[in-house]
N, C-alpha and C positions, 0 to 999 in steps of 0.2 A: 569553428564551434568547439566548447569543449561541456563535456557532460558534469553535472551536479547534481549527486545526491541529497534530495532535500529527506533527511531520517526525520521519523518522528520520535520526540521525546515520549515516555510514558508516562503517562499520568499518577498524579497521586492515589488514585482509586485504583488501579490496577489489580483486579478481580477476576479471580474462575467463577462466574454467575450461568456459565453452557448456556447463552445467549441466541448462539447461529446454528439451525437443525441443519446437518450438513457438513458441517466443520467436527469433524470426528474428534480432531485435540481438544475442541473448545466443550464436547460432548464428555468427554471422557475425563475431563481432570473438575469437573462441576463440582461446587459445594467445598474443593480445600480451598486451602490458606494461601494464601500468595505472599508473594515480598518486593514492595512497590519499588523500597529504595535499591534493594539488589537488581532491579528490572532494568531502572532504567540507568543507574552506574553498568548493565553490559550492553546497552545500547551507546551509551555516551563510549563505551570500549572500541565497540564496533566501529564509530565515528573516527576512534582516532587508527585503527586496522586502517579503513580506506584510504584516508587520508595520509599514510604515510603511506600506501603503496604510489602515490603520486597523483589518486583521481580527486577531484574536485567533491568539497563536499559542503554542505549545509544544513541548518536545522529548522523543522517546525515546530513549535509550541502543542503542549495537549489543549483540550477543552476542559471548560470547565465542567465539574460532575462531583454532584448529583446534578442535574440540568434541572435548577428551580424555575424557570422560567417554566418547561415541560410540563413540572408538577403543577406548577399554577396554572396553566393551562387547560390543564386537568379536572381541574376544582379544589385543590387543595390550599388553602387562603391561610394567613397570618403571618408571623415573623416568618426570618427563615428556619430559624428553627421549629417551629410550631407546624412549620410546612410539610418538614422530613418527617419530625413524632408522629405527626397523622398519616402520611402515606405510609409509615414502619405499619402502622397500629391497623390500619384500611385496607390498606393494599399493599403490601409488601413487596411483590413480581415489580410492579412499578417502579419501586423505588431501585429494584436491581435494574431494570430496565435503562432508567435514567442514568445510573449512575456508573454505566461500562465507559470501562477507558478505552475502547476498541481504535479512538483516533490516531493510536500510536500507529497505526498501520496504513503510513500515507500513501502505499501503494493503491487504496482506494478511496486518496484525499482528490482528485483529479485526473486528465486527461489533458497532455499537454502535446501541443506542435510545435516545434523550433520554426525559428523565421525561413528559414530557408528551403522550408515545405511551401510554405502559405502563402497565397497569392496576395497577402499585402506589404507581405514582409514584417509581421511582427512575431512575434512568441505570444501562443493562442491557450489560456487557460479555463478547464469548466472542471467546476466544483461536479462531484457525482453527487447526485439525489439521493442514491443509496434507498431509492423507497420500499424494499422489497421486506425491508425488518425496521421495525420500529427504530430501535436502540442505537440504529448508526442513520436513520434517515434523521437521527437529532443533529448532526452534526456540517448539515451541508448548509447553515447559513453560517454557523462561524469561521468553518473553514473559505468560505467566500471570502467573507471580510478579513480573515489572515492574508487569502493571497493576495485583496486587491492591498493592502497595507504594502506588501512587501515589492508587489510589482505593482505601483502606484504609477510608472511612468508611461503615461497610454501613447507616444509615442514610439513606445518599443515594447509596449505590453497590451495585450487585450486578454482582460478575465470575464468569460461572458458569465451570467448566473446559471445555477445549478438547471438541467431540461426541469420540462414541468415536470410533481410530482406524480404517483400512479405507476400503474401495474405497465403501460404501457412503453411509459420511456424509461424503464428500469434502469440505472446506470451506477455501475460498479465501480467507476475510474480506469485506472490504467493497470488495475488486477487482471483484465481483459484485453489491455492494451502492449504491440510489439512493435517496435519501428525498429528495420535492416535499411544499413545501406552501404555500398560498396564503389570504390573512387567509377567517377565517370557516369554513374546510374544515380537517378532519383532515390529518394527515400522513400520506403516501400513501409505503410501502415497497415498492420494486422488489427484489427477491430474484430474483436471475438464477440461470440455471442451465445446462449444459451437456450434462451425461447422467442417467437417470433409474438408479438399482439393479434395480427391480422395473416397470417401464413400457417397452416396448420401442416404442422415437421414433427417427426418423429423427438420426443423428450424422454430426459431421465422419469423413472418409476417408484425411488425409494426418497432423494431429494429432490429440494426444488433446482429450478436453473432461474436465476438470479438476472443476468444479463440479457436486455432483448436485442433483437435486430433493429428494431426501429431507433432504440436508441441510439445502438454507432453508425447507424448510418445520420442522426442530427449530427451524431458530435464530428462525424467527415466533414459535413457544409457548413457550420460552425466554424470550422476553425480554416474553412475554404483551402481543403486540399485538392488537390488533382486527383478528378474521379481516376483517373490510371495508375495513381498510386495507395491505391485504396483496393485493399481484400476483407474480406467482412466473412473467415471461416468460422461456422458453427463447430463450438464444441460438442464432442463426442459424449451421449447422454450416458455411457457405461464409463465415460469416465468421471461425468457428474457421481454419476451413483456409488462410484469406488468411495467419494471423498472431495472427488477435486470442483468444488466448490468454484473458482476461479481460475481464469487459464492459468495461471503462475505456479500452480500447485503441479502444471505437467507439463510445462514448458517455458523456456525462457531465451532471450534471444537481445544479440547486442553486436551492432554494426553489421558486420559480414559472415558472422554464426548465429546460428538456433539449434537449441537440442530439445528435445522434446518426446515423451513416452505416444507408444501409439493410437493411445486412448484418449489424447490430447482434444484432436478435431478429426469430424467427421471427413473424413476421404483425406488423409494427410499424403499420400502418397502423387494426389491430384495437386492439394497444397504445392506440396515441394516442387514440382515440374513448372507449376507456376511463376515460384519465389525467381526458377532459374532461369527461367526466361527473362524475367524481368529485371533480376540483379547478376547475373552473365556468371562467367568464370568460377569469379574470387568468391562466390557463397558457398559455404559448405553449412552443413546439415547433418548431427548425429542423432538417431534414430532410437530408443530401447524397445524392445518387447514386449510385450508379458510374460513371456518365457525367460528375459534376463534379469528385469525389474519387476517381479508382479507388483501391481497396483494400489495394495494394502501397504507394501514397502517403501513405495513413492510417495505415499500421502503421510506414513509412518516418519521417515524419514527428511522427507522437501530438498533431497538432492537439486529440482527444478527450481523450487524455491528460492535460490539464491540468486545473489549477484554476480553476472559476468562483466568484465570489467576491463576498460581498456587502457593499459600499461601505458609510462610514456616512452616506454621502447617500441610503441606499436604491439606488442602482446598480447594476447586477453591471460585473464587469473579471474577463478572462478571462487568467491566465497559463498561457502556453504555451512550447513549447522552440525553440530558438532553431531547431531543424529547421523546426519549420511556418514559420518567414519566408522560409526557403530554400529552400520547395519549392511553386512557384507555386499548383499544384492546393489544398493544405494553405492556403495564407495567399489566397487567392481565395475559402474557404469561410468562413476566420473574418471576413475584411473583411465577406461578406454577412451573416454573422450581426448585423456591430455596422450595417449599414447599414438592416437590414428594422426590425421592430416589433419590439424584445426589449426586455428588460431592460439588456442587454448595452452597453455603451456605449465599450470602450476593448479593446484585447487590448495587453498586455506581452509580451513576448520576453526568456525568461531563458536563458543557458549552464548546463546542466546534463549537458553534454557525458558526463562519465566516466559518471553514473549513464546519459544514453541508449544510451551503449555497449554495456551488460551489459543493456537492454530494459526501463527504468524512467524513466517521463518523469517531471515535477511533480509529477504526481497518485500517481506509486506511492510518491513521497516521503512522504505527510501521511497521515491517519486523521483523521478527522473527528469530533469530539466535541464535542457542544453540550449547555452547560453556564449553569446560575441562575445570579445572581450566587451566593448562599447556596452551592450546589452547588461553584465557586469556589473561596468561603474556606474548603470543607470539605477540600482539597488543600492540603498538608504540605508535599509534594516541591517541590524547587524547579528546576520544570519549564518555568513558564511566562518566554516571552522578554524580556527588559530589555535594552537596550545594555550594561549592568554584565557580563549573562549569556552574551551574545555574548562580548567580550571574554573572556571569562576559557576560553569554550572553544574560540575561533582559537587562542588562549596554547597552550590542553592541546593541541589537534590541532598545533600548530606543536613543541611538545618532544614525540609519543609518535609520530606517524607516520612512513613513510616516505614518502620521494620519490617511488620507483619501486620496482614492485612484480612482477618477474618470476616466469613460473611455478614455474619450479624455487626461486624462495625461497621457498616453501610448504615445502618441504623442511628449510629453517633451523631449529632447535628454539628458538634465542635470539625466531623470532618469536610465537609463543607468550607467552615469557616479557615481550616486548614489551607484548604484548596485555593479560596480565594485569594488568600494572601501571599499565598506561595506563588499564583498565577500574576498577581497585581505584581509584584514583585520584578517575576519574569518579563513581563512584555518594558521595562526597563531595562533589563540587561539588554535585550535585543530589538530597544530602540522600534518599538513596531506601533506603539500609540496607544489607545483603546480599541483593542479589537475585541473585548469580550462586554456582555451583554450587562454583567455586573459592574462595568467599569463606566456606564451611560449615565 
């Protein structure tokens, strides 16, 4: 198998609207200016970073937004333009509502199992619900239909639909989601979680906890892994409270490493004895503090938040945001990480400024999908990165975006119609069909 970063692209809406109570970046930068086409020209950067360090990589498409279907849904009837004047003029919250690009963040587009977990042998995808907030539970029927487009081959794919929606099977994706494994040993699935439906456990007191139990343990039997490969550690509610919104903001883990702050999950030191048992020798595990990292640092910074990444020397290289090199506490942990006994051997620093803005490091950029070769060539779409492919979508983001992206031009109805054509556009270069709702 080898791994693919499926990055999301950013949207042309790409807006500070402080959407997620909990997400302290997306809290803190509310109400400026953004710059869509700079956003997502350093993501498309980022793409070409990975992908020349030699890992595997690919792209998802944004949604569309303002999500008129939403608004119509809502009550707000006539053209499309007539649709946005009125919810500007009615309800305004709405229309910011509808209209976050937060999809760039496909670390919580899905939840995904390689064939060689699953007991039927295919590569097992489920869209997240995302129902815990409006403004991204818009997004799990489009992103369904992106994946079934691109893994349309149900002989080597199964995309089940997003769990039902509700409080109950809350589902974040793979923001919650870890898979280690080490030669010789099963692939070992961390399924985090934050609050239970039916099990009354201690939770955070300042934010919510987003992720339930019940939900990862559907998405276990969904995607029929071996209940022995399956740990289901609750995160640590004071590290909800710091910030950490999602396990990725405090830990992150790939192949036969994990690192992870100690606020991560509740009993991590239980965690780890487990992990060792289970994946023998070759797992190592770097540890931070409070005392080395405080907490405000880690969420400040998303040193966790990155991508580890494996070399094709066998190596890992860690990218990170150009925050953890400016924030001594942050680049004092990754220095020790590559200095101790790891895998880890190099840490990158990339700008990913606009997306750290709105509370999305690296990691909430990519989904992680590993893929046969076979499995591969069984994909149509034309997803995967080339320099050919690059080019041609700096080209589309340099003729569809804007510059600058103020609040009130959420209001503009022309941006919309920007979107759409920009988007209609897009799902031709990458060969994916009709997958949006305007294109029916």
């Amino acid at each position: 198998m080898r791994e693919y970063n499926f990055d999301g692209l950013v949207g042309p809406t790409h807006n500070y609207a402080g959407l997620s109570p909990g997400n302290l970046a997306s809290q803190s930068h509310v109400g400026e200016s953004s710059h869509p086409r700079e956003a997502a020209l350093q993501g498309l950067e980022k793409m070409r970073f990975v992908s020349g360090l030699g890992v595997g990589q690919a792209v998802l498409p944004p949604q569309p937004r303002p999500s008129l279907r939403a608004l119509r849904t809502l009550g707000f009837t006539g053209t499309d333009e007539e649709v946005i004047t009125r919810a500007a003029r009615e309800a305004e919250h709405l229309l910011r509502l509808t209209s976050s690009a937060s999809s760039m963040w496909t670390a919580n587009a899905a939840t995904v199992a390689p064939s060689s977990d699953t007991a039927d042998g295919r590569v097992h995808l489920t869209p997240a619900n995302l129902s815990q907030m409006f403004h991204r539970a818009l997004e799990a029927d489009t992103t369904h239909a992106v994946l079934r487009a691109i893994f349309a081959d149900e002989k080597h794919f199964a995309v089940h639909a997003p769990l039902p929606p509700g409080s109950h099977f809350a589902d974040e994706g793979a923001a919650n989601h870890t898979r280690l494994a080490t030669p010789g040993h099963a692939g070992v699935h961390l399924l985090a979680w934050g609050r239970s439906a039916w099990q009354d456990v201690a939770g955070p007191k300042r934010f919510p906890a987003r992720q339930t139990l019940e939900a990862s343990q559907a998405l276990a039997r969904l995607h029929q892994l071996d209940a022995r490969t399956v740990l289901f550690p609750q995160q640590h509610p004071e590290g909800i409270d710091a910030g950490a919104f999602h396990t990725d903001v405090l830990a992150v883990g790939n192949e036969r490493f994990l690192m992870l702050h100690e606020l991560a999950f509740v009993d991590h030191p239980g965690l780890l004895q487990v992990l060792r048992e289970k994946l023998g020798p070759d797992f190592r595990a770097v540890v931070a503090s409070s005392a080395e990292l405080p907490p405000k640092d880690a969420v400040k910074a998303y040193p966790f938040n990155s991508q580890v990444l494996t070399l094709p020397d066998g190596t890992m290289a860690i990218v990170a945001p150009i925050e953890s090199r400016e924030t001594p506490a942050a680049r004092g942990f990754l220095e020790r990480v590559v200095a101790e006994d790891t895998p880890v051997k190099a840490v990158h620093y990339l700008d990913v400024r606009q997306s750290m803005n709105n509370g999305g490091g690296p990691a909430c950029l990519r989904q992680r999908v590993w893929l046969t070769d076979t499995e591969r060539r069984a994909i149509h779409a034309d997803v995967f990165y080339t320099p050919a492919l690059h080019e041609s979508l700096a080209a589309w983001v340099r003729r569809h975006y804007r510059d600058v992206l103020r609040p009130k031009d959420l209001q503009d109805p022309s941006l919309a119609r920007e979107t759409m054509t920009a988007l209609d556009e897009l799902t031709r270069i990458l060969k994916l069909g009709s997958v949006y709702d305007f294109q029916q």
